[in-house]
VEXDREN-2710 file (C-alpha; in Angstrom, 1 decimal):
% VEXDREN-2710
k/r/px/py/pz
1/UNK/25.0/97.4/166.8
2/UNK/21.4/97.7/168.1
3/UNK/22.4/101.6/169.2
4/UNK/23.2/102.6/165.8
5/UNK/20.5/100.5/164.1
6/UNK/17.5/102.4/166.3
7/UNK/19.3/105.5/165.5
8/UNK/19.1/104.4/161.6
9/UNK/15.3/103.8/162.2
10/UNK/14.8/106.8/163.8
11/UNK/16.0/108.6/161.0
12/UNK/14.4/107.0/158.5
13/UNK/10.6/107.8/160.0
14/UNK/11.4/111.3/160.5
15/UNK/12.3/111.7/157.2
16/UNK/8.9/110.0/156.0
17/UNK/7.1/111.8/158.8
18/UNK/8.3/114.7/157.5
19/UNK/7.5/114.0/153.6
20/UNK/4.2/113.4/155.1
21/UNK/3.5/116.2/156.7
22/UNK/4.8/118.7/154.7
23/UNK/2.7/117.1/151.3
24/UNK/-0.4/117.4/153.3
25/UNK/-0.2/121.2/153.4
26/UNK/0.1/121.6/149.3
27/UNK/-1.7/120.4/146.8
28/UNK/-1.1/117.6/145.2
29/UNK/-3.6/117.1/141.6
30/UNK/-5.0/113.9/143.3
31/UNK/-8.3/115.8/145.0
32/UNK/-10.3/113.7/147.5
33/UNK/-13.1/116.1/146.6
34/UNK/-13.5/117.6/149.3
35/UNK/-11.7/120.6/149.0
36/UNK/-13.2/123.4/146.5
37/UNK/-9.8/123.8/144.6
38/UNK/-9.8/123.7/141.0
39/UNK/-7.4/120.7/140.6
40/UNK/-4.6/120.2/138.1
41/UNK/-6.9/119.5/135.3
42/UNK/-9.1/122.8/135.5
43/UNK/-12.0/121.8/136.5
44/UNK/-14.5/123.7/139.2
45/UNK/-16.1/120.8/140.8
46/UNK/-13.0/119.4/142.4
47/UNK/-13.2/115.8/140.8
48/UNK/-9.6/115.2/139.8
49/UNK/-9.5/112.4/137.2
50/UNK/-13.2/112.3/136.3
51/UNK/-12.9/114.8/134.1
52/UNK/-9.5/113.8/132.1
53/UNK/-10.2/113.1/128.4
54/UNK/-8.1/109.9/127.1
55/UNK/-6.0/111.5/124.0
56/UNK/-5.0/108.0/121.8
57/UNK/-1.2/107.8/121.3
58/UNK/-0.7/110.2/118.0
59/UNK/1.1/106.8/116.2
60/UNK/-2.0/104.5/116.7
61/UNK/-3.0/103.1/113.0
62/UNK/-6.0/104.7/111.6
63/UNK/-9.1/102.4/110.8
64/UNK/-9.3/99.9/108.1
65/UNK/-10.4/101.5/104.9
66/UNK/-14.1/100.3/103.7
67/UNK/-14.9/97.2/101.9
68/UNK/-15.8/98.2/98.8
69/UNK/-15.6/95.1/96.8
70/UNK/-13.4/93.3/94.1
71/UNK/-11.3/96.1/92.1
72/UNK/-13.1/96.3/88.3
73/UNK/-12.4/93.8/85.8
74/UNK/-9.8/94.9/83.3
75/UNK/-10.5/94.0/79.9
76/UNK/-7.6/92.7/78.0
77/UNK/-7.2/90.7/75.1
78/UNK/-3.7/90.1/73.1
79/UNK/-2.5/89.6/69.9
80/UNK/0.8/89.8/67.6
81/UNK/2.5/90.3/65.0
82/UNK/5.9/88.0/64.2
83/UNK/8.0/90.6/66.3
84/UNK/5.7/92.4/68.3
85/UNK/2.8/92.2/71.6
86/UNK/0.1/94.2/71.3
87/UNK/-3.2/94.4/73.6
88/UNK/-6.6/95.1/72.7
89/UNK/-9.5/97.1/74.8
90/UNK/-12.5/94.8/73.8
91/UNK/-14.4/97.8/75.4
92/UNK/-13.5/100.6/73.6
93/UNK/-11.9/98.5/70.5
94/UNK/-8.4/100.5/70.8
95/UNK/-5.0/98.9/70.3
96/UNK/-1.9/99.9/72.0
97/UNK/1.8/98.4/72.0
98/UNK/3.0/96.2/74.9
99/UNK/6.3/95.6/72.9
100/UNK/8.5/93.8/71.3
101/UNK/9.3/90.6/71.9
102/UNK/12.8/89.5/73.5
103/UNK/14.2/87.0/75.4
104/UNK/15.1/85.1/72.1
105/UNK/11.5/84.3/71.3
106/UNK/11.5/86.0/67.3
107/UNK/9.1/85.2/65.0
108/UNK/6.1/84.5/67.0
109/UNK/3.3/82.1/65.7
110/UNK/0.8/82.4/68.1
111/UNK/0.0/82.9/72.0
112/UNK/-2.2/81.1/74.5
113/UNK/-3.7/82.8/78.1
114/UNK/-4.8/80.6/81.4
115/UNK/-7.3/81.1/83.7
116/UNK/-4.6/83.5/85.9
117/UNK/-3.7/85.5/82.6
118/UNK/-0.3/83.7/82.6
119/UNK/0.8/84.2/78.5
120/UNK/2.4/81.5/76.6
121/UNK/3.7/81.4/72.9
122/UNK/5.4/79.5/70.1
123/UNK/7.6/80.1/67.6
124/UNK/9.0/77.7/64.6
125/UNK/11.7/76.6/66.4
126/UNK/10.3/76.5/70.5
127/UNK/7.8/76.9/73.1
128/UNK/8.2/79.9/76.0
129/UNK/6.5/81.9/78.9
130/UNK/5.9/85.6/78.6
131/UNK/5.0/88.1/80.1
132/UNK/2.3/89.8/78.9
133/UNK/3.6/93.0/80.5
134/UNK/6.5/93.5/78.7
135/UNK/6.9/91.3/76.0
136/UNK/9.7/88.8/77.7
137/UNK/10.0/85.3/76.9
138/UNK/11.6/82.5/78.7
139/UNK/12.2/79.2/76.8
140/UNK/10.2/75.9/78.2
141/UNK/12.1/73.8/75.4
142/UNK/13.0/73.9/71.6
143/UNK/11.0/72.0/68.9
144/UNK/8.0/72.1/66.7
145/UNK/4.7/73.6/67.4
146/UNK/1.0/74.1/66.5
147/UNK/0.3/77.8/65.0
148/UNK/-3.3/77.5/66.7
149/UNK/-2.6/77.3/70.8
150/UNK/-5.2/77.9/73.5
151/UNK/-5.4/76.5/76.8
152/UNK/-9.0/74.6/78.1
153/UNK/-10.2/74.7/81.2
154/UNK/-10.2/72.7/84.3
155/UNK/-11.5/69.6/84.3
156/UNK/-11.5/69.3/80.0
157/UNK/-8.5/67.4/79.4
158/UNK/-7.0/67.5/83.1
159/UNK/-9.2/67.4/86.6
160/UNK/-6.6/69.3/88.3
161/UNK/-5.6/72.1/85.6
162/UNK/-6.0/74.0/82.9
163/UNK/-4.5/72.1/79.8
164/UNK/-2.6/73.9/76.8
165/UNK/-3.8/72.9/73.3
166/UNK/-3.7/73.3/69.5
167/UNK/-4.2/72.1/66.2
168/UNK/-1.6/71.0/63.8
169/UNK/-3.2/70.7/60.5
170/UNK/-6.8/68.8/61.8
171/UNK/-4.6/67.0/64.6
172/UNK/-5.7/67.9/67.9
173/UNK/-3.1/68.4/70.2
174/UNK/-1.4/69.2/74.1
175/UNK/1.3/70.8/74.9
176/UNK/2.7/70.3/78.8
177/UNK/3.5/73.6/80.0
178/UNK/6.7/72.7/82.2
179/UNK/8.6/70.3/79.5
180/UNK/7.3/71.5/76.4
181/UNK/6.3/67.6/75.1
182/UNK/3.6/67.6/72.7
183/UNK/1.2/64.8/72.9
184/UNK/-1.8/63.9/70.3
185/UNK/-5.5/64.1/71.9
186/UNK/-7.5/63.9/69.0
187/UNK/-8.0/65.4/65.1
188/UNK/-10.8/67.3/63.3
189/UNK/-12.7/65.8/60.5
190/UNK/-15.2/67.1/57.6
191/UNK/-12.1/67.6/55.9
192/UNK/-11.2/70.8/58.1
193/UNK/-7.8/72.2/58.6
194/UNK/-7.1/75.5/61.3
195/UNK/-6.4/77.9/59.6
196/UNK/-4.9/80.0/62.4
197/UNK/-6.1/80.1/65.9
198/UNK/-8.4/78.4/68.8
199/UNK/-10.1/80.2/71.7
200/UNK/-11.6/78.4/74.6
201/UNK/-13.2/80.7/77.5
202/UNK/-15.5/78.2/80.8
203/UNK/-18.5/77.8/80.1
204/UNK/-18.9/79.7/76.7
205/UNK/-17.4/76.9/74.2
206/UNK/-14.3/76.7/72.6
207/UNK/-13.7/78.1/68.8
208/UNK/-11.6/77.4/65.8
209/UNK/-11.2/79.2/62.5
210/UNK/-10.6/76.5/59.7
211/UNK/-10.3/76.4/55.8
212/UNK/-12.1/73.3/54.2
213/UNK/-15.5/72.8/51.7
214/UNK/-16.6/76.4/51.1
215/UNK/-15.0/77.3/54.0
216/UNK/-11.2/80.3/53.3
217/UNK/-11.9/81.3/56.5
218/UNK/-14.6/80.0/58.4
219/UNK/-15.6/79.9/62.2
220/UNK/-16.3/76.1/64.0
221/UNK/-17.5/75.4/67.6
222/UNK/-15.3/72.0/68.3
223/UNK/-15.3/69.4/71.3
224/UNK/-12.2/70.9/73.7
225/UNK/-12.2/66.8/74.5
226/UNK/-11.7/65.5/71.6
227/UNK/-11.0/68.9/68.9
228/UNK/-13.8/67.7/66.7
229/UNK/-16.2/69.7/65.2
230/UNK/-19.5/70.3/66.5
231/UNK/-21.0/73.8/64.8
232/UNK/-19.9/75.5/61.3
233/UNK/-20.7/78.8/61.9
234/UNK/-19.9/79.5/58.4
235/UNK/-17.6/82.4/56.9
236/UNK/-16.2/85.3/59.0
237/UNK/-15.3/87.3/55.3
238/UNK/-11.8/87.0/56.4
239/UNK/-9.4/84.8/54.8
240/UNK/-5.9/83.7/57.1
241/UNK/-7.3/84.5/60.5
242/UNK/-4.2/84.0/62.3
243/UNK/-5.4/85.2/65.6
244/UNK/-8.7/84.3/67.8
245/UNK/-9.8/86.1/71.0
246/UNK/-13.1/86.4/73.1
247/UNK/-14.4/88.8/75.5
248/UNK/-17.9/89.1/76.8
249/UNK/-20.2/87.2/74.5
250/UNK/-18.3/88.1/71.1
251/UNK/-15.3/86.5/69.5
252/UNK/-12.1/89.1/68.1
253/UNK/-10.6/88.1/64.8
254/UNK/-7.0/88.8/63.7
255/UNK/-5.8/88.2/60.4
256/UNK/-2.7/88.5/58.3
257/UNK/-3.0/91.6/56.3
258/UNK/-3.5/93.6/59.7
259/UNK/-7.3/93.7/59.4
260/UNK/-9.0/93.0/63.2
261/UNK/-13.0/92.2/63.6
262/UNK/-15.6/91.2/66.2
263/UNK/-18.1/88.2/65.7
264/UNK/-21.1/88.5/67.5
265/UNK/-24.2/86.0/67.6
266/UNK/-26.9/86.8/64.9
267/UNK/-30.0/84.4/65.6
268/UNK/-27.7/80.6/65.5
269/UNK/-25.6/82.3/62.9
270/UNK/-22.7/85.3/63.2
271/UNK/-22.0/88.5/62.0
272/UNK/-18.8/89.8/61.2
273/UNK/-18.1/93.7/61.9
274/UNK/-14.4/95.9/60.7
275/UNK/-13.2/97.4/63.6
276/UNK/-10.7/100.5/62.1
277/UNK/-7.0/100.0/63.1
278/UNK/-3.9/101.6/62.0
279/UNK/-2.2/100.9/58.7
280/UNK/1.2/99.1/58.6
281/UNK/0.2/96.0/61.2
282/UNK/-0.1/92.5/61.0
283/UNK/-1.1/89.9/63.1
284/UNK/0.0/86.1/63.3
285/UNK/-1.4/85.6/66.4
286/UNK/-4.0/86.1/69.9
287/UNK/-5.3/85.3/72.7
288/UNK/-7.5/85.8/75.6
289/UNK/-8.5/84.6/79.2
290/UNK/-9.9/81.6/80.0
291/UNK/-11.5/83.7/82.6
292/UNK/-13.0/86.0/80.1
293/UNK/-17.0/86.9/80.9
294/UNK/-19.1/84.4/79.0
295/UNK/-21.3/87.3/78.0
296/UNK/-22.6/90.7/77.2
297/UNK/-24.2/93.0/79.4
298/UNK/-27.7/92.1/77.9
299/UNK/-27.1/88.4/79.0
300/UNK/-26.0/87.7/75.0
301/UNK/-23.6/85.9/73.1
302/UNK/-22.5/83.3/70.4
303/UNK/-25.0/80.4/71.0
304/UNK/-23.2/77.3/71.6
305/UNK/-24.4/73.6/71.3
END
């Protein structure tokens, strides 16, 4: 056993020995600089590895993009007819069709927006979801509701959300969003009755057209605490102004013969401008962001008490 292990051994270095000695006679692309070959990598000086670039792998990710900020505020507000969703540019004052309304959610009386842009409405007969992208409803529960239907922000009626109200008649109500019970917060007096719809946006009040003394329609500032009235306005020169909206300092109006008209401030007071539409529409209903921007780019807007 020893014999044929040293004869194993034996074998083994010449074979290294040989390996050895017969890479030290070639060359190898691992210089020890001091030949004056050119090396593998092309270079004159000899170096070897000093002079190999580092390629990155040809799948690494490429660099994050720039921050460039928020994306730009899109500028939305909504209203309806009995049947159908349409949007409004407050920007360039244009109307376009979302759609009609399905999911079994006909004749639509009005349409509230929360802080997330999350659209609810109700009909005669119920209370649903929808979205505002296509027009899709999805029933939160069946009964009677307010044709007037905002929501109010944080901390108004609820520390933790955003609360969904209306008027029935001059009784102030709220609506819970996941059962569809209807609740009594308040009323409106001076004889006041809505006459359509509320708008609420943080920080910039909460507004209610109204019929009452000398009023067929006319615009209020009311308490989103307790729906009582704190400012007439006076008249917008509309009559059944189903549908309130705000966007950037100045309220939208919406009325029933298809007619659709900002309010801006004038002094304490308003002013009332047509904005041109197409013929055949009509509108029952509309709504806006809690969210919305408070006001103009000049810093202006309907002066609130």
């Amino acid at each position: 056993m020893r014999f044929r292990l040293s004869l194993v051994l034996g074998a083994s270095c010449a074979f290294v020995l040989a390996v050895v000695a017969c890479g030290g006679t070639g060359s190898s692309g691992f210089n020890n600089g001091g030949d004056s070959g050119t090396g593998d990598d092309g270079g004159t000086d000899g170096g070897g590895l000093d002079d190999v670039s580092f390629v990155p792998p040809s799948d690494a990710p490429p660099p994050p993009p720039p921050d460039t900020g928020p994306p730009p505020e899109v500028a939305v507000v909504y209203a309806h007819s009995p049947s159908v969703l349409y949007k409004l540019d407050p920007v360039t004052k244009t109307v376009t069709t979302v759609g009609p309304f399905s999911g079994g959610c006909s004749s639509v009386i009005d349409i509230a927006i929360d802080e997330n842009s999350n659209g609810y409405v109700t009909t005669f007969g119920g209370v649903y979801k929808v979205d505002l992208k296509t027009a899709k409803c999805t029933q939160i529960a069946t009964g009677s509701y307010p044709n007037s239907l905002s929501f109010v922000p944080k901390g108004t009626l609820d520390p933790n959300v955003e609360a969904l109200v209306g008027y029935v008649g001059s009784t102030y109500v709220r609506i819970d969003t996941t059962t569809g019970q209807v609740s009594n917060v308040g009323a409106l007096t001076g004889g006041y009755s809505s006459s359509g719809d509320i708008v609420s946006v943080k920080n910039g009040g909460t507004f209610l057209t109204v019929t009452g003394p000398s009023c067929g329609d006319c615009l209020l500032q009311v308490n989103p605490v307790t729906g009582n009235l704190v400012k007439n306005y006076g008249t917008v020169n509309h009559s059944s102004v189903f549908g309130l909206a705000y966007w950037a300092g100045a309220l939208f109006g919406f009325d029933d013969a298809g007619q659709l008209f900002e309010i801006t401030a004038n002094g304490n007071g308003i002013t009332t401008s047509a904005i041109p539409v197409q013929g055949g529409l009509q509108f029952w209903g509309a709504g806006s962001t809690t969210s919305a921007p408070v006001t103009d780019k000049d810093g202006g807007g309907i002066i609130i008490n």
